[in-house]
C-alpha positions in Angstrom: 117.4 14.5 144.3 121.3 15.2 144.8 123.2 17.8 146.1 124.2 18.0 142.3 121.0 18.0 140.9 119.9 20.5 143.0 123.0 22.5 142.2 122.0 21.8 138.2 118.6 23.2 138.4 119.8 26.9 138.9 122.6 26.3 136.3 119.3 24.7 133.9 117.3 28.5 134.7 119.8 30.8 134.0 121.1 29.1 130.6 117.5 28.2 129.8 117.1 32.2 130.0 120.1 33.1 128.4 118.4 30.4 125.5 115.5 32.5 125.6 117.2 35.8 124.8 118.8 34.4 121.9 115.4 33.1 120.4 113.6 36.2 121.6 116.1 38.1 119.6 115.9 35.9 116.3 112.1 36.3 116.2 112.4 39.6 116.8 114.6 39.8 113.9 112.4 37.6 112.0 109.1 39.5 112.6 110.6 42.5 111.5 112.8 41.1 108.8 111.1 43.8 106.1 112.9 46.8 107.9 116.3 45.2 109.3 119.6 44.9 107.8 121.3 41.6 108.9 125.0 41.2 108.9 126.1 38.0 108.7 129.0 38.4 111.2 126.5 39.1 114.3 124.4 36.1 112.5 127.1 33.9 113.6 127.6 35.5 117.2 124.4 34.2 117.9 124.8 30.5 116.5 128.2 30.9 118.9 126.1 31.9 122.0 123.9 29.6 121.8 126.3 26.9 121.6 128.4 27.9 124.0 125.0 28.0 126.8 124.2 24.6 125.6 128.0 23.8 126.0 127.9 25.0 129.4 125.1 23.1 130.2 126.5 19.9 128.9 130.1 19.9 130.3 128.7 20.8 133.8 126.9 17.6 134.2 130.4 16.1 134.2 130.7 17.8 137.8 128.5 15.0 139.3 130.9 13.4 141.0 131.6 16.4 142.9 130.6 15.1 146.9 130.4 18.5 148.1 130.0 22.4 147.1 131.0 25.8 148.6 128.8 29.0 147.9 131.9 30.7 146.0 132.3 27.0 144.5 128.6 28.0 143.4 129.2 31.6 142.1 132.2 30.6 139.9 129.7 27.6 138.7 127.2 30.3 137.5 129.6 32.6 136.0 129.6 30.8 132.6 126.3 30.7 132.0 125.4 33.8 133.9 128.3 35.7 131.4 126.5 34.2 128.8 123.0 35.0 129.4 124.1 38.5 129.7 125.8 38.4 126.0 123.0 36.5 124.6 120.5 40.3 126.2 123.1 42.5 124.8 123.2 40.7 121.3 120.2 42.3 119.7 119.3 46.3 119.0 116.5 47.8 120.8 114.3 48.5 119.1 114.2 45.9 116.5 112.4 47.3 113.9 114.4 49.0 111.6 117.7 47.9 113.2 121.0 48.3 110.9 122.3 44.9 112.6 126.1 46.0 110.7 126.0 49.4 112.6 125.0 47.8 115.9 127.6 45.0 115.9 130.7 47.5 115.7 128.8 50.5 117.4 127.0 48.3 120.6 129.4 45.3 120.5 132.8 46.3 122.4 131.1 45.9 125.7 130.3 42.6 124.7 133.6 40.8 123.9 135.2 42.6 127.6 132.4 40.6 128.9 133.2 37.8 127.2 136.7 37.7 128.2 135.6 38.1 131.7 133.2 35.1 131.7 136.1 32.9 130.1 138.6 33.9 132.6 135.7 32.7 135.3 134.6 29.8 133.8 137.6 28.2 132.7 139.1 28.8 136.0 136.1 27.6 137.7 137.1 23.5 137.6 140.5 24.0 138.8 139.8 26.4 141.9 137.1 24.1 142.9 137.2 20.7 141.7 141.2 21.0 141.4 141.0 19.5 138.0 144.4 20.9 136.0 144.3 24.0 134.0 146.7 23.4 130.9 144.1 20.6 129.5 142.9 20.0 126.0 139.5 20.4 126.9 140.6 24.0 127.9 141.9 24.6 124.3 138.7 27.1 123.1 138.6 29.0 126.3 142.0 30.1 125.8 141.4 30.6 122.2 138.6 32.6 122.8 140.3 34.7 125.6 143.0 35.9 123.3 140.4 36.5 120.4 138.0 38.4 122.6 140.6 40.8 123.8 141.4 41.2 120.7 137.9 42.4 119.7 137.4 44.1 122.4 139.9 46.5 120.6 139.5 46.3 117.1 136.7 47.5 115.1 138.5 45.8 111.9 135.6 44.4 109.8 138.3 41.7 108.6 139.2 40.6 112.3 135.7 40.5 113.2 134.9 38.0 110.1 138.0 36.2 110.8 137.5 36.0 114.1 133.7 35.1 115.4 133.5 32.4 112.5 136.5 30.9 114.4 134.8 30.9 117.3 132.3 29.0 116.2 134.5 26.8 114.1 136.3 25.9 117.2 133.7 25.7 120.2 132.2 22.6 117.6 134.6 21.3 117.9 135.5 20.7 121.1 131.7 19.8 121.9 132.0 17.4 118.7 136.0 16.1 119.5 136.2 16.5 123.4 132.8 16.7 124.5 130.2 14.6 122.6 129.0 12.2 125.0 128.7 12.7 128.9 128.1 9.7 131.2 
């Protein structure tokens, strides 16, 4: 096993739990589907989560080439998917049952997209602090699009941004795994 795969296995844990929250969540949703009020909006957070962990997961095996690591070199490594897994726990209303999913969203949610900005701010500066690989890059494109939309949740409770917004999210972290990212070597 390599340093990198070795590396990769706590990287595989932590999104593979932040995977389970989201699921976890969705059946929850699903089991009690008789007493909770979706909203669509929050439906496609979750699609957006659980791209971005699989993202995550995906883009880091490009780091294989890295010879050597640092513990900090580790920490800003994790903070992507560790950001994530925390957003994917904070996603869903507790209790379930008889959840108003609208009323969670813009009453639970503000926490959420600060969160979110911070784990961007990590884990698109993560490559260039420790790799050295440049920060103004294409492949960089949807971490600065979602910086500058997160903030921007993180203050608004606008239904219209929010709809605008998280659908564009989605829209564009597809397409840099489908554009920029779809095969890794």
């Amino acid at each position: 096993m390599s340093l990198f795969e070795f590396l990769m296995v706590l990287v595989s844990i932590i999104i593979g739990l932040g995977l389970t929250e989201l699921l976890k969540g969705v059946a929850q949703m699903f089991r009690f589907r008789q007493s909770v009020t979706p909203y669509w909006v929050h439906s496609v957070l979750i699609v957006f989560v659980m791209v971005a962990l699989l993202q995550q997961w995906w883009e880091i095996w490009g780091l294989q080439q890295v010879s050597s690591w640092t513990f900090p070199g580790l920490l800003l490594m994790l903070s992507g998917p560790v950001g994530l897994f925390l957003i994917a726990h904070l996603l869903f209303p507790q209790p379930v049952r008889g959840a108003d999913v609208r009323d969670y969203y813009y009453g639970e949610m503000r926490p959420v997209w600060w969160l979110g900005a911070a784990t961007v701010v990590l884990a698109t500066l993560f490559r260039p602090i420790v790799v050295g690989f440049d920060l103004f890059v294409v492949d960089n494109a949807t971490s600065f699009i979602g910086l500058a939309g997160f903030i921007v949740l993180g203050i608004t409770k606008n239904r219209i941004v929010h709809a605008i917004l998280v659908p564009l999210f989605l829209a564009s972290i597809l397409w840099d795994v489908l554009a920029l990212s779809f095969e890794i070597g």
